[in-house]
DSSP file (Angstrom, degrees, kcal/mol; ACC not computed):
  #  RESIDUE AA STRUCTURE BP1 BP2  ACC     N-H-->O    O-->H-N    N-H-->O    O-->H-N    TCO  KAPPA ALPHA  PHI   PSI    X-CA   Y-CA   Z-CA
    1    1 A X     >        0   0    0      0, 0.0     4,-1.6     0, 0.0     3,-0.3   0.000 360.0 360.0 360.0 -47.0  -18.2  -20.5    7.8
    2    2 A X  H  >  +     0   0    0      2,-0.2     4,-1.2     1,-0.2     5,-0.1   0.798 360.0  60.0 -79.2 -10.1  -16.1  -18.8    5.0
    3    3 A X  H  > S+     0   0    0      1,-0.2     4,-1.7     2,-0.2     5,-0.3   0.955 102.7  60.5 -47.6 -45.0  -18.0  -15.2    6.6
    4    4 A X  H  > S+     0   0    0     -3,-0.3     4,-1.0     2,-0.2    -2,-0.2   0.886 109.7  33.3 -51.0 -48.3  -16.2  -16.4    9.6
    5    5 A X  H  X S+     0   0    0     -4,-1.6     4,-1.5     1,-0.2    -1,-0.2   0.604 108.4  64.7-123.6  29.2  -13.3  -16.1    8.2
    6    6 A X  H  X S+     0   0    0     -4,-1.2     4,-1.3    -3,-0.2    -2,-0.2   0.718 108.1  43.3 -56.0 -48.1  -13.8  -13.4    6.1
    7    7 A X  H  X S+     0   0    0     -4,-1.7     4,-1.9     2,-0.3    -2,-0.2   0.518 106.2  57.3-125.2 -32.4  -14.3  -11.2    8.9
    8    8 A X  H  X S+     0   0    0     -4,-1.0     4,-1.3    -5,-0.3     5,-0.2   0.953 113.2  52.8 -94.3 -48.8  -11.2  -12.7   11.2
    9    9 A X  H  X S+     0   0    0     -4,-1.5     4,-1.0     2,-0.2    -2,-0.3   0.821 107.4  45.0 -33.3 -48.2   -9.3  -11.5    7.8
   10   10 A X  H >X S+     0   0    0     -4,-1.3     3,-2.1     2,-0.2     4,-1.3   0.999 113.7  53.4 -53.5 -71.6  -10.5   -8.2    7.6
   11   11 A X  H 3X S+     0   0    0     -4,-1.9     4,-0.9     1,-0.3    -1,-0.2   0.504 108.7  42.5 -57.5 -14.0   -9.8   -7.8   11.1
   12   12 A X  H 3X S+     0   0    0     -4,-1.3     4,-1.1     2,-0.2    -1,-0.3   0.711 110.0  58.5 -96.3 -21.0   -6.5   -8.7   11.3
   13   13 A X  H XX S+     0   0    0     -3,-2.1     4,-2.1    -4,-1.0     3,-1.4   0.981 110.8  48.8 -45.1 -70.5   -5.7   -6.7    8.0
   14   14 A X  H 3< S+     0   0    0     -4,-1.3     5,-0.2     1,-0.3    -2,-0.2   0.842 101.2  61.0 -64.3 -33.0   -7.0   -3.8   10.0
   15   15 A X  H 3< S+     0   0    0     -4,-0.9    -1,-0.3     1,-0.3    -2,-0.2   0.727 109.2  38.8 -51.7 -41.9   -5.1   -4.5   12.8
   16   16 A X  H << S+     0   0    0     -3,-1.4    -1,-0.3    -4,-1.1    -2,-0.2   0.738  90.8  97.0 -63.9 -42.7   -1.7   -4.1   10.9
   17   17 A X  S  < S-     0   0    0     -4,-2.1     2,-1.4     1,-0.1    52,-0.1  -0.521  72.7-130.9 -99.0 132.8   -2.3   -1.3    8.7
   18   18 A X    >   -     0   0    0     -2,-0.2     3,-1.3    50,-0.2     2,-0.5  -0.342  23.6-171.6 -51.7  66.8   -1.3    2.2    9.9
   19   19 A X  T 3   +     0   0    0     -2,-1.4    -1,-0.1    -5,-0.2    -2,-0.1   0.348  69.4  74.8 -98.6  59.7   -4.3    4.0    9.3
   20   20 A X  T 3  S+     0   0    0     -2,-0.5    -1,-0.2     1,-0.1    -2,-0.0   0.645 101.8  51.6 -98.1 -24.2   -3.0    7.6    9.9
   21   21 A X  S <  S+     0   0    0     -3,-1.3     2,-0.2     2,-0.0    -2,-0.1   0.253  94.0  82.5 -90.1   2.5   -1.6    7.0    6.8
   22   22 A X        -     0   0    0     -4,-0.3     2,-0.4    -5,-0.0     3,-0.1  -0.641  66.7-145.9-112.1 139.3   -4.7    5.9    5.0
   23   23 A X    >>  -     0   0    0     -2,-0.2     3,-1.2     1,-0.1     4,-0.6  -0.993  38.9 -97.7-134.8 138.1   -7.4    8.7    3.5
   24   24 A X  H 3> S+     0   0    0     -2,-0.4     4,-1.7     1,-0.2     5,-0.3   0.498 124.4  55.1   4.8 -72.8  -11.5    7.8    3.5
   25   25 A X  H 3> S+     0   0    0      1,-0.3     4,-1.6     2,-0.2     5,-0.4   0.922 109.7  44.6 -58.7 -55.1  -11.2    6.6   -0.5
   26   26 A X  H X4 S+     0   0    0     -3,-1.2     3,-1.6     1,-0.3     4,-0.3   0.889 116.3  48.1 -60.4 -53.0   -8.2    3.9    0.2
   27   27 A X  H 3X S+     0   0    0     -4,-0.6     4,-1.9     1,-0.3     3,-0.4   0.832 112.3  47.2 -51.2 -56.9  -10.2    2.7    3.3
   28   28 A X  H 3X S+     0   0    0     -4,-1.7     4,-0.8    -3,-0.4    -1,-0.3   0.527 115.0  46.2 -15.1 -40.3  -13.4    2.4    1.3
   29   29 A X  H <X S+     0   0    0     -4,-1.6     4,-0.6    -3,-1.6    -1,-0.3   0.349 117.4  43.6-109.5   5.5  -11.6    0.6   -1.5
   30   30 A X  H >> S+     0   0    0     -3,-0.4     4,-2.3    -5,-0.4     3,-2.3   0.818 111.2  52.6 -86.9 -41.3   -9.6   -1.9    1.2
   31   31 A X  H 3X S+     0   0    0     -4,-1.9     4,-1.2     1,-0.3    -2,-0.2   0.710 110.2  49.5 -63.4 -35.5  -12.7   -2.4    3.0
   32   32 A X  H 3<>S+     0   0    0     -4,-0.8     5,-1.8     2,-0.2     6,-0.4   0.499 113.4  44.2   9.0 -55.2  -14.1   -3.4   -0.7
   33   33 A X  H X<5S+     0   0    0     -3,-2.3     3,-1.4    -4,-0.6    -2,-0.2   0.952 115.2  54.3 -61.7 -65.3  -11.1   -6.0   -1.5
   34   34 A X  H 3<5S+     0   0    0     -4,-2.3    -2,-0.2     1,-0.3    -3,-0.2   0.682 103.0  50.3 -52.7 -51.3  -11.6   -7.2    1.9
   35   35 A X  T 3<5S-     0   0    0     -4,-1.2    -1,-0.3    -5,-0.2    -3,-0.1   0.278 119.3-109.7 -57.0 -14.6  -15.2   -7.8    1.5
   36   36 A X  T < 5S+     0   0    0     -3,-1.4     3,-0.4    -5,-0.2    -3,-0.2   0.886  79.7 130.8  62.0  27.9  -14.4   -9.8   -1.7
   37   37 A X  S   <S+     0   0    0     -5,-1.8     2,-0.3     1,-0.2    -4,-0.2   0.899  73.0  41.9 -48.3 -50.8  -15.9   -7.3   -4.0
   38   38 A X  S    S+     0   0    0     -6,-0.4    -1,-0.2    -5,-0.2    -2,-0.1  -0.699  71.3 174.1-117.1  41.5  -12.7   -7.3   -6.4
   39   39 A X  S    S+     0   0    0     -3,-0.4    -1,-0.1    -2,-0.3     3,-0.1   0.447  78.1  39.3 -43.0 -17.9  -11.9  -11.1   -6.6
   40   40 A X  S    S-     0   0    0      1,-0.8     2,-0.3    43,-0.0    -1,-0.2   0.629 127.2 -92.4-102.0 -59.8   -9.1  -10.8   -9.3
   41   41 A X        -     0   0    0     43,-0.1    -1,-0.8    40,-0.0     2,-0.3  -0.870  47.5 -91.7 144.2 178.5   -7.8   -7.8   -7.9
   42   42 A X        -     0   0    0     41,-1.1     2,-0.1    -2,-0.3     5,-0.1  -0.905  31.6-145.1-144.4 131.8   -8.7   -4.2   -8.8
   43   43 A X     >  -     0   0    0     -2,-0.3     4,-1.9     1,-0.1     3,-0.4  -0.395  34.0 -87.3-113.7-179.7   -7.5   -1.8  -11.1
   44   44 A X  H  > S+     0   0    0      1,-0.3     4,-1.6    37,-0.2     5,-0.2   0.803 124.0  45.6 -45.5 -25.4   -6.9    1.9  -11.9
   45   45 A X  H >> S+     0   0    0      2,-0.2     3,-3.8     1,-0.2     4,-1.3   0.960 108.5  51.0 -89.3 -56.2  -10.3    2.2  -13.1
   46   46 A X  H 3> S+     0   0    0     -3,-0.4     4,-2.0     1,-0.3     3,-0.3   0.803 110.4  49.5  15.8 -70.1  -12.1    0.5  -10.6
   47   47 A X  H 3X S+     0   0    0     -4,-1.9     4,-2.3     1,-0.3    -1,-0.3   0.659 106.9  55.8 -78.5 -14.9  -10.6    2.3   -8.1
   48   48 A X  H <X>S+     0   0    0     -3,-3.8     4,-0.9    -4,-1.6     5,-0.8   0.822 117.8  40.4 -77.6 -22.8  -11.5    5.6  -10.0
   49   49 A X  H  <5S+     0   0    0     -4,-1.3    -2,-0.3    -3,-0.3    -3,-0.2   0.843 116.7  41.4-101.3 -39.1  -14.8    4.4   -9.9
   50   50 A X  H  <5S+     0   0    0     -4,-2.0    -3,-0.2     1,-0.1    -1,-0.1   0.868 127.1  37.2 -13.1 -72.8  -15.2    2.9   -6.5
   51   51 A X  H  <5S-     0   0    0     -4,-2.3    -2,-0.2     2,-0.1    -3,-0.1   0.695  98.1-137.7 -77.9 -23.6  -13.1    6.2   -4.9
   52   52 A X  T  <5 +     0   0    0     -4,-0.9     2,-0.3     1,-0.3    -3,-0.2   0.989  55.3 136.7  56.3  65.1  -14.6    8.5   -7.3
   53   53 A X      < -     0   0    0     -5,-0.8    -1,-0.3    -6,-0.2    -2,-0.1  -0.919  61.7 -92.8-136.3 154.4  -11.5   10.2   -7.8
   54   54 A X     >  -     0   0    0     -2,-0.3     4,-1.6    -3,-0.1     3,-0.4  -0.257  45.4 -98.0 -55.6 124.7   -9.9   11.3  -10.7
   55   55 A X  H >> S+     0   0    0      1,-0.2     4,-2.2     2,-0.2     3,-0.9   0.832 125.4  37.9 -12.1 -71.6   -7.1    8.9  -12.9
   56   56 A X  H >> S+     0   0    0      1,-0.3     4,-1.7     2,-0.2     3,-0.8   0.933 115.2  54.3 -62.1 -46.7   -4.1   10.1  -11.6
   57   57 A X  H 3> S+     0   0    0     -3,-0.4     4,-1.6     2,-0.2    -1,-0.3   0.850 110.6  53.6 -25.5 -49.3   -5.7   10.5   -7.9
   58   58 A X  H <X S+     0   0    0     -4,-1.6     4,-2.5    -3,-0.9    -2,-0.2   0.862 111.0  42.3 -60.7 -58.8   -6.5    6.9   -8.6
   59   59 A X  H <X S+     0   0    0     -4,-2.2     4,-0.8    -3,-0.8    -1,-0.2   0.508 110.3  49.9 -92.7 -25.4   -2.9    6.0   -9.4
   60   60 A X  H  X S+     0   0    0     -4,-1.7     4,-1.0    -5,-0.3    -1,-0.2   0.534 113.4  59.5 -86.1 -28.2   -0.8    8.0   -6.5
   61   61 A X  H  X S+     0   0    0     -4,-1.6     4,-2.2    -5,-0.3     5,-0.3   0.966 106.7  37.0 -48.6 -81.0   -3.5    6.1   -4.3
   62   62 A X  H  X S+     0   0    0     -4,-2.5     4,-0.7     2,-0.2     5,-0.2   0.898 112.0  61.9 -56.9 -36.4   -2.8    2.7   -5.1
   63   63 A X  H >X S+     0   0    0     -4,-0.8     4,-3.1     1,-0.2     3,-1.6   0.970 111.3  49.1 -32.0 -57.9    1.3    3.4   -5.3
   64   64 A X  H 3< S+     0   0    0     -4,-1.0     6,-0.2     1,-0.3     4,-0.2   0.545 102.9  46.9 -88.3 -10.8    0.8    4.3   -2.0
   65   65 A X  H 3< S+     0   0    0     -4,-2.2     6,-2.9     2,-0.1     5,-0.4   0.578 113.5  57.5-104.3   3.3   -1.0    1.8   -0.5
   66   66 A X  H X< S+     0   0    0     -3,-1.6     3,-2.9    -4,-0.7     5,-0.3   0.881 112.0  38.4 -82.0 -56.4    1.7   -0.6   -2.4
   67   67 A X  T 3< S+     0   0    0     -4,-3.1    -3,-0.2     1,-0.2    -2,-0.1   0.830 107.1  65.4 -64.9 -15.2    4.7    1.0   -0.8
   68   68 A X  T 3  S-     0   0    0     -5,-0.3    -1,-0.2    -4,-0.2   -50,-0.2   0.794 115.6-120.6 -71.3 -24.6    2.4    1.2    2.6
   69   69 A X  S <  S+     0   0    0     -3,-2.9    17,-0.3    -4,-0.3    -3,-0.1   0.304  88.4 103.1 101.1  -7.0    2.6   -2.9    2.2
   70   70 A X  S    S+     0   0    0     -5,-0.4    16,-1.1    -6,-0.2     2,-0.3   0.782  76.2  47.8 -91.6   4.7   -1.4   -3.3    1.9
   71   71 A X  E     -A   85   0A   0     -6,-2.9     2,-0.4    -5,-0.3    14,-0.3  -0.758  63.9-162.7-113.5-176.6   -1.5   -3.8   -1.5
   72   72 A X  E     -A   84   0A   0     12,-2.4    12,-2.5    -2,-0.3     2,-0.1  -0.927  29.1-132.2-141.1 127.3    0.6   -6.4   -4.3
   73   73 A X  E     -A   83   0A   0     -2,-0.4     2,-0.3    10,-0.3    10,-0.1  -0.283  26.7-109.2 -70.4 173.0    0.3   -5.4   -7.6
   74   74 A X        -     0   0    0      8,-1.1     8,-0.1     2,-0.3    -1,-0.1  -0.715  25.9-111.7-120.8 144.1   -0.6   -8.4   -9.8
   75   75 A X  S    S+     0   0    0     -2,-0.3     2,-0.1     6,-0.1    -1,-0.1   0.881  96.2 103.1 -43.5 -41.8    2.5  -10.1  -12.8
   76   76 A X        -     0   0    0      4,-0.2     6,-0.5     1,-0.1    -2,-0.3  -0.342  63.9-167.5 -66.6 134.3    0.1   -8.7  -15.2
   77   77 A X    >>  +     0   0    0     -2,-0.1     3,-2.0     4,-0.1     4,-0.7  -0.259  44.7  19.5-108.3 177.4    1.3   -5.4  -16.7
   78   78 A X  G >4 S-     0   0    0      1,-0.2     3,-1.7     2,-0.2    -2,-0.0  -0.238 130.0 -13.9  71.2-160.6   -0.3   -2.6  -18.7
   79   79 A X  G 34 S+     0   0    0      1,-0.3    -1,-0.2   -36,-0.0    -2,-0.1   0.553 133.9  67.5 -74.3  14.8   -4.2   -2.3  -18.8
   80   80 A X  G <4 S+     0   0    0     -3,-2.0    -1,-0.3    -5,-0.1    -2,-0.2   0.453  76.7 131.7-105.8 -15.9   -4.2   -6.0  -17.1
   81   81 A X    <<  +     0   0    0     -3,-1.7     2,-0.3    -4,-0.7   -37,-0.2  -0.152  34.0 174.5 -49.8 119.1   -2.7   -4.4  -14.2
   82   82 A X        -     0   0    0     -6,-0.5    -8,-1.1   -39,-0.1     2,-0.5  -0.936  23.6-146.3-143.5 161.5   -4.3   -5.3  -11.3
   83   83 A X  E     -A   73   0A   0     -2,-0.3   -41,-1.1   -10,-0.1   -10,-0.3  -0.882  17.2-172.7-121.5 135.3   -4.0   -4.8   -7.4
   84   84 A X  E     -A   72   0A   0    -12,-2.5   -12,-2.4    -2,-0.5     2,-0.2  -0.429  36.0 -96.0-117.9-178.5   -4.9   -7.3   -4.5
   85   85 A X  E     -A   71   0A   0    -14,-0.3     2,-0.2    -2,-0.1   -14,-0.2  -0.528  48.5-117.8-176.3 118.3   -5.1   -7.3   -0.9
   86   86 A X              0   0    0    -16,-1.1    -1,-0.1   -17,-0.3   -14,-0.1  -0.552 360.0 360.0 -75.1 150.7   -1.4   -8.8    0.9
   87   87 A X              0   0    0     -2,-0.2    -1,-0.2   -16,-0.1   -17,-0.0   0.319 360.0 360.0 146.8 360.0   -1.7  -11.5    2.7
């Protein structure tokens, strides 16, 4: 049952998000959140590790998929920083 609605989540996630605006790694890493990989959220290293991409790649990613509205950065700041999946 909670696949079930696992899956009607993802799909309605996808259904909102712009993805012209989206490149392979950030898709890879939603699809990843979505999936319930990341249960806490996930943060700049993660996502370097996940995306394979470089810090700062890492970090102009996830900005952008905050101001894009699919992610919420987490109250915690600093290396506690972490990013989750709206909704």
């Amino acid at each position: 049952m909670q696949d079930i609605e696992q899956n009607l989540a993802k799909t309605r996630f996808w259904q909102n998000a712009d993805h012209s605006r989206l490149n392979k790694e950030q898709i890879k890493v939603l699809n990843r959140l979505l999936d319930g990989d990341f249960a806490d959220g996930i943060s700049g290293s993660q996502y370097e590790k996940v995306a394979k991409v470089s810090r700062a790649t890492a970090t102009r990613h996830l900005v952008q998929l905050v101001e894009q509205g699919c992610l919420v950065r987490t109250e915690a700041g600093g290396r506690s920083t972490r990013y989750k999946i709206v909704g």
